[in-house]
C-alpha positions as CSV (number, residue, x, y, z in Angstrom):
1,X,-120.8,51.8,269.1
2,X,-117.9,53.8,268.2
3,X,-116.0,56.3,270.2
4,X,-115.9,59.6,269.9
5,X,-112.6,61.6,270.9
6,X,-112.0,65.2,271.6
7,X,-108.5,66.4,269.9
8,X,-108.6,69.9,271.0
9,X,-110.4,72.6,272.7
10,X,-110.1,76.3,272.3
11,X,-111.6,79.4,273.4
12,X,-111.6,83.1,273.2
13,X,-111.0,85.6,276.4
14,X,-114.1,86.7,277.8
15,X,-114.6,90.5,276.9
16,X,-117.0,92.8,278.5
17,X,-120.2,92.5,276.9
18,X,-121.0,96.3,276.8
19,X,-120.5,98.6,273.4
20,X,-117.5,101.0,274.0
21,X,-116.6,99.1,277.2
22,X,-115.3,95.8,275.8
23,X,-113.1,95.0,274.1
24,X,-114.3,92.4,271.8
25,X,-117.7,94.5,270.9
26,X,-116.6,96.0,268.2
27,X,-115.9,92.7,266.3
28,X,-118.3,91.0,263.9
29,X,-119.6,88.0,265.7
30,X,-118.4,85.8,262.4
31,X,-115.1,86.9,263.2
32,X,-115.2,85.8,266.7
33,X,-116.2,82.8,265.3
34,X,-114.0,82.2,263.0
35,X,-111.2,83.0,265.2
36,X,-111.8,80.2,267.5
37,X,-112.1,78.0,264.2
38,X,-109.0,79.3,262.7
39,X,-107.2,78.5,265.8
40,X,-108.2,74.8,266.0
41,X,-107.3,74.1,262.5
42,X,-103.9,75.9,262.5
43,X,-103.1,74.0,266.1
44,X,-104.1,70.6,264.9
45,X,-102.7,71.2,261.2
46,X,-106.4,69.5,260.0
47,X,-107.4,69.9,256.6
48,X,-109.9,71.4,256.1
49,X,-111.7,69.8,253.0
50,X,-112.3,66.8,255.7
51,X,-114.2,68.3,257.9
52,X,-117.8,66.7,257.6
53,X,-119.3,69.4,259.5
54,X,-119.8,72.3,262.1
55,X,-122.2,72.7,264.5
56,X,-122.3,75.3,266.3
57,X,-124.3,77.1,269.3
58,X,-125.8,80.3,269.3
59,X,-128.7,81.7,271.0
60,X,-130.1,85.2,269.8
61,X,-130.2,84.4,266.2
62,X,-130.9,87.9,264.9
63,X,-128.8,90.1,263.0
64,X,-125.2,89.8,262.5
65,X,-125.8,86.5,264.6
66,X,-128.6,84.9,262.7
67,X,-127.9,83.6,259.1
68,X,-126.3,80.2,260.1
69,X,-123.1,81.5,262.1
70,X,-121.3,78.0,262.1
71,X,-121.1,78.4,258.4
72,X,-120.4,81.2,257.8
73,X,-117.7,81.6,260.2
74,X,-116.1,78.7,259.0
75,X,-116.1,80.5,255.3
76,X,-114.8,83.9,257.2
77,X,-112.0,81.1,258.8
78,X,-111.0,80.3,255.3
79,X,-112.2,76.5,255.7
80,X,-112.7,74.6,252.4
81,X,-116.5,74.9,251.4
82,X,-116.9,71.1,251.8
83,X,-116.9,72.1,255.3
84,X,-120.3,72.4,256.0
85,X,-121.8,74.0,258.8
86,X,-125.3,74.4,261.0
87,X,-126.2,76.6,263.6
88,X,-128.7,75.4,266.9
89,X,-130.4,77.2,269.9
90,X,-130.5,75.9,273.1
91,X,-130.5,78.7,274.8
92,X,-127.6,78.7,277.4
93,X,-126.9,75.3,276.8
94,X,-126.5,75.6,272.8
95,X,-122.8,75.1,273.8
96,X,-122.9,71.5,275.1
97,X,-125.8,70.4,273.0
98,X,-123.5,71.2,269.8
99,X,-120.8,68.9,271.1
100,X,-123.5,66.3,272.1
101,X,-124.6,66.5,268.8
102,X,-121.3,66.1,266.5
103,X,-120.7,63.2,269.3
104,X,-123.4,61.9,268.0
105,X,-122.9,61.8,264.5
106,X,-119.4,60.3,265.2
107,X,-120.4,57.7,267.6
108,X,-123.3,56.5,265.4
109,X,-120.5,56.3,262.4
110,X,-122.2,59.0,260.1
111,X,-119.2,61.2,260.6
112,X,-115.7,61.4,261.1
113,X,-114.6,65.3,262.1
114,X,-116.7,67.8,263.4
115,X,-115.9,71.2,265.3
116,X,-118.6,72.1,267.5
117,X,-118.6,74.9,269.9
118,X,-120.7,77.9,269.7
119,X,-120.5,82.1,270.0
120,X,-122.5,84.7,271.6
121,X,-121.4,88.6,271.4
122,X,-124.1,90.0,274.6
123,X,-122.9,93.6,273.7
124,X,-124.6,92.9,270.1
125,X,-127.6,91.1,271.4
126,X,-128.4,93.7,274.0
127,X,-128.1,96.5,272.2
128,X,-130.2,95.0,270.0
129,X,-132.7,93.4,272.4
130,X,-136.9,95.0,272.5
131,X,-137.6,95.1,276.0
132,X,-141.5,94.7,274.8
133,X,-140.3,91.2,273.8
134,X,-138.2,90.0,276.2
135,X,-137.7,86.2,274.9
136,X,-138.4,84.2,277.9
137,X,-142.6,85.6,277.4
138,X,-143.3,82.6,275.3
139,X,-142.3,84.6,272.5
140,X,-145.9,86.0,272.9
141,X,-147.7,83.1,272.9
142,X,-150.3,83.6,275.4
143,X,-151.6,80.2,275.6
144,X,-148.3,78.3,276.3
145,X,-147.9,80.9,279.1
146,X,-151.0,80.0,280.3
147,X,-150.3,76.9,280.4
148,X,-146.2,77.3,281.4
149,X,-145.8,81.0,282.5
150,X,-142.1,81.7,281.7
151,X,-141.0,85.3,283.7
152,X,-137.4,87.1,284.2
153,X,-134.3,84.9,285.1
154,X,-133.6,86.9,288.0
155,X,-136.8,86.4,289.6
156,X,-136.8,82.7,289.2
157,X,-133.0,82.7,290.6
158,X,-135.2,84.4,293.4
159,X,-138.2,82.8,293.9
160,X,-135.6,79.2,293.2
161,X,-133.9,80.8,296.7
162,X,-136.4,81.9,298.6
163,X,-138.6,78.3,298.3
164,X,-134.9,76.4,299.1
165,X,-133.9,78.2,302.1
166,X,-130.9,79.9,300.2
167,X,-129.9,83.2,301.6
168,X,-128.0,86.6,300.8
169,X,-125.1,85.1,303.2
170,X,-124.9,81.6,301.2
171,X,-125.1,82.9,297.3
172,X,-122.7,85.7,298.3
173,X,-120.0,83.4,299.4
174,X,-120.4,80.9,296.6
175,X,-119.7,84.4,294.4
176,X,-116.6,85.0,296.2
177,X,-115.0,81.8,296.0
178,X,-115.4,82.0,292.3
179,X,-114.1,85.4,292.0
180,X,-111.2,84.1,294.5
181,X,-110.6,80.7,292.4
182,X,-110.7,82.9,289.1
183,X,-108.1,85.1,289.7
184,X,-106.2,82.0,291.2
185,X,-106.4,80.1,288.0
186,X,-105.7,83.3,286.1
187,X,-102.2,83.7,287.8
188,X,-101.3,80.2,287.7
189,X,-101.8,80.3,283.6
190,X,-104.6,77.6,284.2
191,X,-106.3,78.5,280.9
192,X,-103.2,79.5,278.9
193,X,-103.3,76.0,277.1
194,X,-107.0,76.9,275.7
195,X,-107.4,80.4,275.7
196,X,-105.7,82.1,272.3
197,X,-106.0,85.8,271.4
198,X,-108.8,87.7,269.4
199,X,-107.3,89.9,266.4
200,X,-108.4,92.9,264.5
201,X,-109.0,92.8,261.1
202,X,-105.7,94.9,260.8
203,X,-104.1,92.6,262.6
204,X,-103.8,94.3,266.1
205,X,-104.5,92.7,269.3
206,X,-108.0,93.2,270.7
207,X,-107.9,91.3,273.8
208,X,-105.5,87.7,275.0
209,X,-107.2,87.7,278.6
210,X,-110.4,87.4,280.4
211,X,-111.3,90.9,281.5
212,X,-114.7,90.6,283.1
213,X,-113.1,89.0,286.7
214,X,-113.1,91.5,289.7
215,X,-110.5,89.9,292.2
216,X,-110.8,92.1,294.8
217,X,-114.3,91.2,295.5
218,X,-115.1,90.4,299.4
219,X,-118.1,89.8,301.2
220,X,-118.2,93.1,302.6
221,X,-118.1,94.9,299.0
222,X,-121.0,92.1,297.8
223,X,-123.3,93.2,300.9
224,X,-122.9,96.9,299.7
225,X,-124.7,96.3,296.4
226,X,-128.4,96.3,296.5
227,X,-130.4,93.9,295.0
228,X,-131.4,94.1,291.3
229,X,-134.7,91.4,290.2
230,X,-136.9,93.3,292.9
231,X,-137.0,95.8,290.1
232,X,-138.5,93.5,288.1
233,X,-140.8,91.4,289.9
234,X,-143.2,93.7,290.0
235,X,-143.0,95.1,285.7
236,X,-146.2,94.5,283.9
237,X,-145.8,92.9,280.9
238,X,-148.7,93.4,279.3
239,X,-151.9,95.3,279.2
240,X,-153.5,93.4,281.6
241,X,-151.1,94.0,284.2
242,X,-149.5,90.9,284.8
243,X,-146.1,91.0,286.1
244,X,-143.1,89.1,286.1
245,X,-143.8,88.1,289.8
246,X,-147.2,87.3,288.9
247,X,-146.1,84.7,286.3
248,X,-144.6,83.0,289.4
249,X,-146.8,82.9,291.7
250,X,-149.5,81.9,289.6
251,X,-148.0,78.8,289.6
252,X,-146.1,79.2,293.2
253,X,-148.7,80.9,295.3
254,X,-146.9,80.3,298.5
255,X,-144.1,83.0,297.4
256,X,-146.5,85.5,297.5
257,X,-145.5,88.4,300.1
258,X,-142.9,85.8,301.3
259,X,-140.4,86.9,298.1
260,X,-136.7,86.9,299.2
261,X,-134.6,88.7,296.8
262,X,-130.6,88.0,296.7
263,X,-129.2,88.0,293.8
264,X,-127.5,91.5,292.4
265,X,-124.7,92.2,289.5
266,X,-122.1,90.6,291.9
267,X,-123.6,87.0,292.3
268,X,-125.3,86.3,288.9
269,X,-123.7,85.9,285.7
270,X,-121.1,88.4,284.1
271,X,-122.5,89.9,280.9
272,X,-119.7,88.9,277.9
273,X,-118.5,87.7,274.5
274,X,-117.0,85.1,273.7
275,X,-116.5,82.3,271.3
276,X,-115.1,78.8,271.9
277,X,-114.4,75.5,269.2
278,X,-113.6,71.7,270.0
279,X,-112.3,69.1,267.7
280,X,-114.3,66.3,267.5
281,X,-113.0,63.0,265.4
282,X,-113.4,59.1,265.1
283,X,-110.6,56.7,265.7
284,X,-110.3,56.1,262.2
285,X,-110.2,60.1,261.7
286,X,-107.3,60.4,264.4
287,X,-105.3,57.8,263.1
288,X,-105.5,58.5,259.7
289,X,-104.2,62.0,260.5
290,X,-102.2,61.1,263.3
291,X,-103.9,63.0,266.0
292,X,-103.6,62.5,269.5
293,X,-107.0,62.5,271.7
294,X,-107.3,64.2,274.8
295,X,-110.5,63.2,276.5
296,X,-113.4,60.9,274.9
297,X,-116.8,61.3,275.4
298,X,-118.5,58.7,277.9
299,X,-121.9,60.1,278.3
300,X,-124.5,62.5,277.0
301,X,-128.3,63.6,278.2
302,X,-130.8,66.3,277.9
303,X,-133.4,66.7,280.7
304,X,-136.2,69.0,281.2
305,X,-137.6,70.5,284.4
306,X,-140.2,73.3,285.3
307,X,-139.9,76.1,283.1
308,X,-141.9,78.4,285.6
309,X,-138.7,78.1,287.7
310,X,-136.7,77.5,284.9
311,X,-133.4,77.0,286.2
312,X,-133.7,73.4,288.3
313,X,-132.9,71.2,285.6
314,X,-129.2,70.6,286.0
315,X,-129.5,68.2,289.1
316,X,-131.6,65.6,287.3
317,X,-129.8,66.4,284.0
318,X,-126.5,65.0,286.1
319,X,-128.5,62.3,287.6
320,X,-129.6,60.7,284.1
321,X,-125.8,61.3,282.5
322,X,-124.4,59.5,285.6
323,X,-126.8,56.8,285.0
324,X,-126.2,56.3,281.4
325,X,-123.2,56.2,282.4
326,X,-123.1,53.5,284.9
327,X,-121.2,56.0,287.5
328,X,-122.2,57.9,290.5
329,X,-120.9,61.6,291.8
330,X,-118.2,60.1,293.5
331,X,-116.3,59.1,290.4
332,X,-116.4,62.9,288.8
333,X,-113.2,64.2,289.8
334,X,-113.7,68.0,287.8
335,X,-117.9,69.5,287.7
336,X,-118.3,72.2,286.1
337,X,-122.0,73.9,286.7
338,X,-122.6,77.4,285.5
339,X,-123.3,80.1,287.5
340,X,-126.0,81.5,285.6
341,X,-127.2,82.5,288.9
342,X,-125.6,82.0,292.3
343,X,-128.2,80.0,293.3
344,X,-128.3,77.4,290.5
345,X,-124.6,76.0,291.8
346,X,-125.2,76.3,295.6
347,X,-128.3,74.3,295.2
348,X,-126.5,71.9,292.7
349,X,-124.5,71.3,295.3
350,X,-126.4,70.8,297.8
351,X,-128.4,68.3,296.2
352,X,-125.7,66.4,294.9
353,X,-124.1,66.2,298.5
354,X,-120.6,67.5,296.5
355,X,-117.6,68.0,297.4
356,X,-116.7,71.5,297.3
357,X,-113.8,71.5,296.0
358,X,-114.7,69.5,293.0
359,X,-116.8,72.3,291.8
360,X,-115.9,75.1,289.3
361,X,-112.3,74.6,290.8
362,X,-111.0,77.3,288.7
363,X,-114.1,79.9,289.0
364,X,-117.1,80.2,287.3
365,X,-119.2,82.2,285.3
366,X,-120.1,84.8,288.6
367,X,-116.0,85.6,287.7
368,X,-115.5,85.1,284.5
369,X,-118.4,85.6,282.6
370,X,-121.5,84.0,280.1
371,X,-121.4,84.3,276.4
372,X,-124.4,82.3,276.4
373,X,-124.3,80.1,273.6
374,X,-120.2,79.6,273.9
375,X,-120.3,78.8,277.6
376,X,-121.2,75.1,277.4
377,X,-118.4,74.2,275.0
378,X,-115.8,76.6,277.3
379,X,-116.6,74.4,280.5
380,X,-116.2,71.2,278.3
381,X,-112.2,73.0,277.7
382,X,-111.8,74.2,281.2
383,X,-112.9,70.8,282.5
384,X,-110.5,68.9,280.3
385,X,-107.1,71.9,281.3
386,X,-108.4,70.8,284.7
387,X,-108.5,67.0,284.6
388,X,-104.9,67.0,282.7
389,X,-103.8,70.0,285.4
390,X,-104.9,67.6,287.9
391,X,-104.6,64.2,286.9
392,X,-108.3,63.7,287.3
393,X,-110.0,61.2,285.3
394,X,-113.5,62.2,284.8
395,X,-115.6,65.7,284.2
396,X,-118.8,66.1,284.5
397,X,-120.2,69.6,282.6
398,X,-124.4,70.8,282.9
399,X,-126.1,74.0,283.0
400,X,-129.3,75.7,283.4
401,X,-131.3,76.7,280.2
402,X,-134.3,79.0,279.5
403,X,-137.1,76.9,279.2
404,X,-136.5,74.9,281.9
405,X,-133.8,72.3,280.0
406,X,-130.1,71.4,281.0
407,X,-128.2,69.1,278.4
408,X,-125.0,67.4,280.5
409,X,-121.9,65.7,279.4
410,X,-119.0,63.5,281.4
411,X,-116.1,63.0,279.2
412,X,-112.8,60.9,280.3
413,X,-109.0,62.5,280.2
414,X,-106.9,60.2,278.4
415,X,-102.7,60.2,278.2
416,X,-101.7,60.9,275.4
């Protein structure tokens, strides 16, 4: 089988994911797009007309994010139109599953260069969001969630901590260090070899940094916020009076009464935008063009997990990719697990037995934020800057996704 090498990795700053508050959320999401597209052609001198494809991740698929985004931002980029492009959902984990996927194509010798990565404006999507449809409700399918009930994020991050063990004390101090190890990589110019600039249309700067961290968080200011999916646990959502909490207990009757709630604004995701694009080629590709490869990709997988809970699958998604790979957690030198929740990297882990400081080294999304279908191919870049910042050898990238799914990925640093 061939190999499949990653040339270059790219991504956008974070920007508050709130109308009139960030500073990205003006933008079209094409153009953060195309941005992040731009940036990897101009840096890698590629041309264009040889790009077989682009697949890109995006979740809410509506509006000025629906009608295929990977191609058109790659017209809005200026690409040659033989660059084709396609658009996937994968929920959170659209971002790694659209580098799996152009690794695919290269390794199975159907392609030669692909730019995957993915974009997701939040400030769009919420503002344009029908609470009476909230997407995790099976999409109003009442006999899948009869058969699967599906309820809030939040309250599964909850009812995933209560049934664990995992309290306010444990997913408050895992928010910390990422805010702590954030701000550290942010003053040591840790992402200043990925992350380039987003420009208005007139050519002005919009935003060159991450803006969403807030270093001075401490475990005393966390304590002082009060909860936030109580609020939720008990909504109906629909006429019969079913509520979110109901959807989970149905299935988990134990938590009933016995609900502990701990997560709050400060230790679940940040709300952002964001765009991100890696170069994918085949060794023919590279040397042809005389590219240099950064990393290569040793192992892919996609499990599934209980989508009541929703948010378990990214132990036995790193499981399977360590198998395929023929390795075991102790030769991952960089992970990189999202925080979607606090509680989805504590008891990630846990169950791994990790090393601490092997995990989200340089913060994670409690810090920095989740543009949810660019945050998969950002880690994949932050792992790499961290394996070449570090001399480490092997990264191992997974996440959570709605519907009870995680897709994982290890790749390898090479010297240039």
């Amino acid at each position: 089988m061939a190999e499949a090498y990653i040339i270059d990795a790219v991504r956008t700053p974070r920007g508050i994911g709130k109308v009139g508050k960030g500073s990205l959320a003006h933008l079209h999401p094409q153009h953060l797009s195309a941005t992040v597209l731009g940036a990897i052609r101009d840096r890698n001198k590629v041309d264009t007309a040889t790009i077989d494809d682009v697949i890109w991740g995006t979740s809410s698929q509506r509006g000025a994010q629906g009608a295929d985004m990977g191609r058109m931002a790659a017209l809005d980029a200026g690409f040659d139109v033989k660059a084709s492009g396609v658009t996937l959902d994968r929920f959170c984990g659209s971002g790694i599953t659209s580098v799996a996927l152009g690794a695919a194509q290269i390794m199975s010798g159907m392609e030669d260069c692909i730019i995957s990565g993915g974009c997701e404006m939040m400030s769009y999507t919420s503002s344009t969001a029908d609470p009476k449809n909230p997407p995790m409700m099976d999409a109003g399918n009442l006999h899948l969630r009869e058969m699967h009930p599906q309820s809030q994020q939040g309250c599964c991050a909850d009812a995933i901590a209560t049934l664990e063990g995992i309290d306010r004390e444990a997913v408050d101090r895992l928010a910390v260090v990422s805010q702590e190890r954030a701000k550290k990589a942010m003053d040591e110019g840790r992402f200043d070899k990925s992350v380039i600039p987003v420009y208005n249309r007139d050519g002005s700067l919009a935003l060159d940094k991450d803006e969403f961290p807030r270093p001075g968080t401490t475990m005393e200011s966390l304590a002082g916020l009060k909860t936030v999916f109580n609020m939720f646990w008990d909504v109906p959502v629909d006429d019969k009076g079913t509520t979110y909490g109901n959807m989970i207990e149905k299935k988990y009757p134990q938590l009933k009464g016995n609900i502990q709630h701990v997560h709050h604004a400060g230790n679940s995701s940040g709300v952002v935008d964001g765009a991100a694009a890696i170069l994918l080629t085949s060794e023919g590709y590279m040397k042809k063009h005389g590219l240099k490869p950064r990393a290569r990709i040793v192992a892919t997988a996609n499990m599934g997990d209980d989508p009541t809970l929703m948010l378990n699958a990214p132990v036995p998604a790193a499981k399977k990719v360590l198998e395929k790979a023929g390795m075991t957690t102790d030769d991952i030198d960089v992970y990189e697990i999202n925080e979607a929740f606090s509680v989805v990297a504590e008891k990630f882990i846990r169950d791994l037995g990790l090393n601490r400081d092997k995990v989200n080294i340089n913060g994670g999304a409690m810090a920095l934020g989740h543009p949810i279908g660019a945050t998969g191919s950002i880690l994949i870049g932050t792992a790499l800057d961290e394996l070449e910042r570090s001399g480490g050898k092997y990264g191992l990238v997974t996440m959570c996704a709605a519907g009870g799914m995680a897709p994982a990925i290890i790749i390898e640093r090479l010297d240039a």
